[in-house]
SEDOLO-776631 format. One record per residue (C-alpha): residue number from 1; residue in one letter; x, y, z. Coordinates in Angstrom, 3 decimals. Each point is the difference from the previous one (the first is absolute). Example, Ala and Ser with C-alpha at 12.3 -4.5 7.8 and 13.67 -1.06 7.14 Angstrom:
residues 2
<rec><nr>1</nr><rest>A</rest><u>12.300</u><v>-4.500</v><w>7.800</w></rec>
<rec><nr>2</nr><rest>S</rest><u>1.370</u><v>3.440</v><w>-0.660</w></rec>
END
This chain:
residues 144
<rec><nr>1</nr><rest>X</rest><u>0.000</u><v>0.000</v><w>0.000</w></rec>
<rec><nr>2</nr><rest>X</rest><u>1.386</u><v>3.523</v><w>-0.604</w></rec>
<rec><nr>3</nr><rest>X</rest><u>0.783</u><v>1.635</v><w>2.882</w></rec>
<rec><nr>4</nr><rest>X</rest><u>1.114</u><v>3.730</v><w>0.204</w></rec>
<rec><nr>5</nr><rest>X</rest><u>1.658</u><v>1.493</v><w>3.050</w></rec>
<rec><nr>6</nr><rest>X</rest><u>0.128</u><v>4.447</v><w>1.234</w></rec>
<rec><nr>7</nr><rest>X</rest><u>3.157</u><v>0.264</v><w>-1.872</w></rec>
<rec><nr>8</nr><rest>X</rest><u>-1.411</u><v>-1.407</v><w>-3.511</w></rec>
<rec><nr>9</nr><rest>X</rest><u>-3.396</u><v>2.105</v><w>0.752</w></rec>
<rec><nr>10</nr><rest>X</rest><u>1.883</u><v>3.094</v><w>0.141</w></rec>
<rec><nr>11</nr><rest>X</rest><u>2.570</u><v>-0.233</v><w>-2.985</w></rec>
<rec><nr>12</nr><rest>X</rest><u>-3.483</u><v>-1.097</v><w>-1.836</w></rec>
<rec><nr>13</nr><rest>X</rest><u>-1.714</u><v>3.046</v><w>1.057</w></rec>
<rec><nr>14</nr><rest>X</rest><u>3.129</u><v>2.376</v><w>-0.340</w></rec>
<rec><nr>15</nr><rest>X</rest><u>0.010</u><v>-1.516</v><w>-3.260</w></rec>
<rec><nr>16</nr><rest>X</rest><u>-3.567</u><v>0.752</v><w>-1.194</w></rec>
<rec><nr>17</nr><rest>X</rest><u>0.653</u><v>3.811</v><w>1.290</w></rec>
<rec><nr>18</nr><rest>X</rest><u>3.035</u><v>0.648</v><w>-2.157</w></rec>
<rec><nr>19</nr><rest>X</rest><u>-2.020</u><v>-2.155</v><w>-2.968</w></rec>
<rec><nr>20</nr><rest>X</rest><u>-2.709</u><v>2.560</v><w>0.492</w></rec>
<rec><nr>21</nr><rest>X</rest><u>2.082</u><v>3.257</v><w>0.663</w></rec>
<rec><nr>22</nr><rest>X</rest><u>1.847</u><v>-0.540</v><w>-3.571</w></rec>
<rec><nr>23</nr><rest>X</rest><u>-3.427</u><v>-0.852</v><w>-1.048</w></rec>
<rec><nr>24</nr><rest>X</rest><u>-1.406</u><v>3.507</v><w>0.759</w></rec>
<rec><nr>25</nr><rest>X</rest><u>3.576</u><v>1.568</v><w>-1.039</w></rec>
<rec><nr>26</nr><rest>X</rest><u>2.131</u><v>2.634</v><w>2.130</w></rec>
<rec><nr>27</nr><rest>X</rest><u>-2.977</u><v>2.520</v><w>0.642</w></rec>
<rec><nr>28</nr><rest>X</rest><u>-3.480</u><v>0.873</v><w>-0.818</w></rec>
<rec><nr>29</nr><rest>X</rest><u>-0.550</u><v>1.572</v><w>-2.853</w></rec>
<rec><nr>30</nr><rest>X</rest><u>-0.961</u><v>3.431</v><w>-0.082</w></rec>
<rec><nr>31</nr><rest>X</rest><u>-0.397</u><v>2.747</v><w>-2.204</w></rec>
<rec><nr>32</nr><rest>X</rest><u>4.059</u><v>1.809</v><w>0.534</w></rec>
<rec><nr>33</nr><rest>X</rest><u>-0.627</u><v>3.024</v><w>-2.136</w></rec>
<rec><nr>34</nr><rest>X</rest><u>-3.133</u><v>0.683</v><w>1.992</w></rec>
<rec><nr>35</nr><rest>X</rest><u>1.609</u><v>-0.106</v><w>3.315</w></rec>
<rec><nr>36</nr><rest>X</rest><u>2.883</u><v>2.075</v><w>-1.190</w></rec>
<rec><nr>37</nr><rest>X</rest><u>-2.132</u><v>2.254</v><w>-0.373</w></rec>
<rec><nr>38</nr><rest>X</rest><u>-1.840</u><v>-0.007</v><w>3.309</w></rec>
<rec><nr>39</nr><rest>X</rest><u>3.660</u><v>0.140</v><w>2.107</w></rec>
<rec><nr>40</nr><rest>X</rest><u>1.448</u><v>2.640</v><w>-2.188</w></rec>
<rec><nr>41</nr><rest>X</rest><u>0.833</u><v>3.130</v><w>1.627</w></rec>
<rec><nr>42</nr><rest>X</rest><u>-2.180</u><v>2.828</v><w>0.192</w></rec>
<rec><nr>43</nr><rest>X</rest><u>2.297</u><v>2.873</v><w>-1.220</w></rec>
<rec><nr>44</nr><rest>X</rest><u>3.785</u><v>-0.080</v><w>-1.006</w></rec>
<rec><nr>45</nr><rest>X</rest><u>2.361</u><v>3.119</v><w>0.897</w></rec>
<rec><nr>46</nr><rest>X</rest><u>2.511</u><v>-0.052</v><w>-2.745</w></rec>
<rec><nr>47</nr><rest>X</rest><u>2.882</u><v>3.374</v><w>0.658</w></rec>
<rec><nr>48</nr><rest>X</rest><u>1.713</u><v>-0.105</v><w>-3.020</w></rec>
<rec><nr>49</nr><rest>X</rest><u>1.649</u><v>2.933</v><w>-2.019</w></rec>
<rec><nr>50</nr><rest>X</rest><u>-1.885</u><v>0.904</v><w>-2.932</w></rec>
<rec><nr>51</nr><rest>X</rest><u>1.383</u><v>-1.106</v><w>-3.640</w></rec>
<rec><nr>52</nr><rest>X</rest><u>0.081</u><v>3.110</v><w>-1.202</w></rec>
<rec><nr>53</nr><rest>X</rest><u>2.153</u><v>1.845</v><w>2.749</w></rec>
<rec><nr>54</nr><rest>X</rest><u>3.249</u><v>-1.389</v><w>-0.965</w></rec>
<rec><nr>55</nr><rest>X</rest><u>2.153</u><v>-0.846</v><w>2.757</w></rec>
<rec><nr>56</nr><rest>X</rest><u>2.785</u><v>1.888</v><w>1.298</w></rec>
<rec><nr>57</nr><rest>X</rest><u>-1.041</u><v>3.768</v><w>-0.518</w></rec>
<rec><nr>58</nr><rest>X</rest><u>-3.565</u><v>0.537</v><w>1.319</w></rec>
<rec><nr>59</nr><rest>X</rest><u>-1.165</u><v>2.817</v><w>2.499</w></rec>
<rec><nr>60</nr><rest>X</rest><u>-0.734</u><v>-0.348</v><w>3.293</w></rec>
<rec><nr>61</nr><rest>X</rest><u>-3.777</u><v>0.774</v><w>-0.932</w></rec>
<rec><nr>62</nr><rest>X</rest><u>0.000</u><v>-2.630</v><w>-2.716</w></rec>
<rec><nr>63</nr><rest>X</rest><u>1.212</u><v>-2.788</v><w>2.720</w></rec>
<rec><nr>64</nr><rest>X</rest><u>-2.552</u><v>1.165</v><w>2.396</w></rec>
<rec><nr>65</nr><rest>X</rest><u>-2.862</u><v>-0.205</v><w>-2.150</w></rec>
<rec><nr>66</nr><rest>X</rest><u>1.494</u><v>-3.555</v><w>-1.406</w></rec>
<rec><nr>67</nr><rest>X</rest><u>0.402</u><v>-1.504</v><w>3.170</w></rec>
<rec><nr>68</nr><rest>X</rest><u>-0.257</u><v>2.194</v><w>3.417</w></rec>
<rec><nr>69</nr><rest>X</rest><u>-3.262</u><v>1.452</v><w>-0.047</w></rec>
<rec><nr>70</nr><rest>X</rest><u>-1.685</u><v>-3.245</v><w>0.036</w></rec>
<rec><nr>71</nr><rest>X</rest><u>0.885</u><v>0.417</v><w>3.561</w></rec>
<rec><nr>72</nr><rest>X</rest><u>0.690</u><v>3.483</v><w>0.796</w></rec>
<rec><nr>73</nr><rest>X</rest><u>-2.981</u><v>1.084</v><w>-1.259</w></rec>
<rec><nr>74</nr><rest>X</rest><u>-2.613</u><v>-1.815</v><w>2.282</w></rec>
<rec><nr>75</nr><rest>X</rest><u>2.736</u><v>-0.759</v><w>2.629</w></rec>
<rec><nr>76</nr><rest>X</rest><u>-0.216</u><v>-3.768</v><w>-0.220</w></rec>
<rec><nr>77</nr><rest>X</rest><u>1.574</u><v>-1.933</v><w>2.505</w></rec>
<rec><nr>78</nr><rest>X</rest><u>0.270</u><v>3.339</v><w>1.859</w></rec>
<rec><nr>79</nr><rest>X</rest><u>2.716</u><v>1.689</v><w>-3.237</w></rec>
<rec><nr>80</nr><rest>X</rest><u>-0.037</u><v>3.373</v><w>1.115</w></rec>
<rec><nr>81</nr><rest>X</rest><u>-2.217</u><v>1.471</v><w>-2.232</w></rec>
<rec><nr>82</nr><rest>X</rest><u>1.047</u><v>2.899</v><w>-2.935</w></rec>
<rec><nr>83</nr><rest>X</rest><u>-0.570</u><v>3.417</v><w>1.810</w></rec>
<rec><nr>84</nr><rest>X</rest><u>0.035</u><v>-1.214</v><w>3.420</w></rec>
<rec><nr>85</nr><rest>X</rest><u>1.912</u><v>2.582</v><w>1.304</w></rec>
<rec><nr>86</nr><rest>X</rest><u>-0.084</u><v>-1.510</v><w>3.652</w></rec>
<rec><nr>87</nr><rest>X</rest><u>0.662</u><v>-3.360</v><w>-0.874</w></rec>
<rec><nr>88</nr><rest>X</rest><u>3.091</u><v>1.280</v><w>-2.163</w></rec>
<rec><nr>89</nr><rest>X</rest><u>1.422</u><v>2.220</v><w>2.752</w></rec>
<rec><nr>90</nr><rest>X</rest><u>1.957</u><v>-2.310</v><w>1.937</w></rec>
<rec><nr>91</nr><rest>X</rest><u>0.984</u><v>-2.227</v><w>-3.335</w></rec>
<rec><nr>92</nr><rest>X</rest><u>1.104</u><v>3.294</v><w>-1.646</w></rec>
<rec><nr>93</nr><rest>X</rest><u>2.241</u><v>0.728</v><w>2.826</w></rec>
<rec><nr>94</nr><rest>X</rest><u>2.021</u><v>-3.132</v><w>-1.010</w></rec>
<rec><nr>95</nr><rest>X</rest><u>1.156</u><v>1.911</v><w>-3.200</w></rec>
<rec><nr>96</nr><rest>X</rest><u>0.190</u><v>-1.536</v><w>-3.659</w></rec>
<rec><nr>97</nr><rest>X</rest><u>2.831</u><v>-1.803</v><w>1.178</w></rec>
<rec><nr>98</nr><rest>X</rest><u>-2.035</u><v>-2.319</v><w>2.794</w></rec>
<rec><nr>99</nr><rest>X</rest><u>-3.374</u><v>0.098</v><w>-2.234</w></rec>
<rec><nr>100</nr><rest>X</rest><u>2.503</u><v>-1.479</v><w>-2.924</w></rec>
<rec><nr>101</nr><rest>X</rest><u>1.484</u><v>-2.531</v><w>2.212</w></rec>
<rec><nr>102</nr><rest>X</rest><u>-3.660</u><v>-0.911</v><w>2.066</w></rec>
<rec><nr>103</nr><rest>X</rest><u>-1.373</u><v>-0.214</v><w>-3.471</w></rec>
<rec><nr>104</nr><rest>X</rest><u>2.654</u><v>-2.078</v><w>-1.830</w></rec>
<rec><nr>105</nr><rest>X</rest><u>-0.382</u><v>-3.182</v><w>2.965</w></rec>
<rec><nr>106</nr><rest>X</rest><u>-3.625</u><v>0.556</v><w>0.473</w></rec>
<rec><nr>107</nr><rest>X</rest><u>-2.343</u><v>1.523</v><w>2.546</w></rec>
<rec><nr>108</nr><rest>X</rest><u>-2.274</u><v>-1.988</v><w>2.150</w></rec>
<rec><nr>109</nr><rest>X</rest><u>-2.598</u><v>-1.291</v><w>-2.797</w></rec>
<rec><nr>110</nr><rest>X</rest><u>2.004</u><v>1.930</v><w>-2.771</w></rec>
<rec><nr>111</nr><rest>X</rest><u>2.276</u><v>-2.369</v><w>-1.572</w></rec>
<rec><nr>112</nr><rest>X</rest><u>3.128</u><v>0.653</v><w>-1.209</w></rec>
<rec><nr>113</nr><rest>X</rest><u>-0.126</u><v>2.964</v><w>-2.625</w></rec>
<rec><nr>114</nr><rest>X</rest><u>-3.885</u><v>0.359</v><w>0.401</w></rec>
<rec><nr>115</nr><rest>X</rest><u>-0.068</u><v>-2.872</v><w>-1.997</w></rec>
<rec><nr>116</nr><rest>X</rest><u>1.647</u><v>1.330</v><w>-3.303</w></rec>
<rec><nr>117</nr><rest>X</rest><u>2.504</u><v>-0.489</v><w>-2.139</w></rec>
<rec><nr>118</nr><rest>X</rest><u>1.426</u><v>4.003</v><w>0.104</w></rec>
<rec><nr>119</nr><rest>X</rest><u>4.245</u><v>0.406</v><w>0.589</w></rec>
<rec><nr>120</nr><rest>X</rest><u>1.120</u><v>2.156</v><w>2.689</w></rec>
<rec><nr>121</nr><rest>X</rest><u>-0.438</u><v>2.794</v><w>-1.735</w></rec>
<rec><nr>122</nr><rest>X</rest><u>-3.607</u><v>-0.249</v><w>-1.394</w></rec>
<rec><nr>123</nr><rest>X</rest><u>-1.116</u><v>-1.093</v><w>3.784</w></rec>
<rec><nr>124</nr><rest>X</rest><u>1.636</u><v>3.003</v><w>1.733</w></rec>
<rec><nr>125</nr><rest>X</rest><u>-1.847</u><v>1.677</v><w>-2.538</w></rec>
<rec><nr>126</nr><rest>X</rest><u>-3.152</u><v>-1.473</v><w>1.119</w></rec>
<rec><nr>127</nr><rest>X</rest><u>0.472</u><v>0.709</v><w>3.642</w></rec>
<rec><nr>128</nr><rest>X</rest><u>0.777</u><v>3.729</v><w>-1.088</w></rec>
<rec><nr>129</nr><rest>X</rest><u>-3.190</u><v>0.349</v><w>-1.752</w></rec>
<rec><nr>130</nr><rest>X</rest><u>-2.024</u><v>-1.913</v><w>2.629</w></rec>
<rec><nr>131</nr><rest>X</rest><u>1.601</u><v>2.324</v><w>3.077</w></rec>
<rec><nr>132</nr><rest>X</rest><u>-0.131</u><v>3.526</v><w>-1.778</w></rec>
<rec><nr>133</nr><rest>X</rest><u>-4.072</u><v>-0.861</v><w>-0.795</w></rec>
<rec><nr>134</nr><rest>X</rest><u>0.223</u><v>-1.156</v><w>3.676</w></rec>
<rec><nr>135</nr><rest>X</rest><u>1.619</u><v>3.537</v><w>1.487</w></rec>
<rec><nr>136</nr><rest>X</rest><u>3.570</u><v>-0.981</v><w>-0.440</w></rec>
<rec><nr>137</nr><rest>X</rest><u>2.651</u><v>1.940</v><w>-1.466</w></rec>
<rec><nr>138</nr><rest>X</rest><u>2.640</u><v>-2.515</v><w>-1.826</w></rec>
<rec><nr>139</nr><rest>X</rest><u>1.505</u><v>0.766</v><w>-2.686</w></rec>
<rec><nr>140</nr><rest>X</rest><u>0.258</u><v>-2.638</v><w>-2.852</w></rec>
<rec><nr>141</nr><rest>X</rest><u>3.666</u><v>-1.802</v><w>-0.571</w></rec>
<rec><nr>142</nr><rest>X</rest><u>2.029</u><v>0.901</v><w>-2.738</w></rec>
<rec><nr>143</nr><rest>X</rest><u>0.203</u><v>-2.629</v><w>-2.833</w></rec>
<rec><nr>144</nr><rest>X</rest><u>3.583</u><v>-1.956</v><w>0.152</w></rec>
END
């Protein structure tokens, strides 16, 4: 008579799982484009220089309309806003010199450069244009 003890019960029923589990394949199916769609993000912040400011000689207002006043002008992630003169005060005190630096590693939420791809001279431009509307004084560096 056949005769079947726990450990040939189980390898039979661990072997009628896997037999169905390949059956069924590796997951359900589903429609992917569809939930792509429904996990997608709601809004994308892209801070990217405009293609037709070339690179390398644009104004300070030109970088600030590019990339800083997404949030300087509604003080996002509390950015001191353009024209604050009270929340300039004690960052104009640091001179272009400190702004420069603060603004070349990042700021709090600001990252490095405001996010943008301006040389040295092009972002101390920026901070010039953003501090005179602001109350400041600076005077914008000489090209090299």
């Amino acid at each position: 008579m056949f005769h079947l003890n726990n450990r040939a019960l189980a390898a039979a029923g661990l072997l009628a799982l896997s037999v169905s589990v390949f059956a069924m394949g590796s997951r359900p199916k589903g429609d992917d484009e569809g939930t792509n769609k429904r996990i997608a993000p709601v809004a994308r912040v892209e801070l990217a220089a405009a293609a037709a400011a070339a690179s390398g000689d644009r104004s300070g207002e030109q970088i600030y309309k590019i990339v800083c006043n997404a949030c300087h002008d509604a003080g996002v992630a509390n950015a001191p806003k353009l024209g604050d003169k009270a929340a300039w005060a004690p960052r104009l005190a640091q001179g272009l010199d400190g702004l420069v630096k603060s603004a070349t590693v990042g700021k709090n939420a600001m990252p490095p450069k405001g996010g943008s791809d301006a040389n040295p001279l092009e972002l101390a431009r920026a901070i010039v244009y953003l501090a005179n509307k602001s109350g400041g004084n600076l005077k914008e560096p000489a090209a090299k």
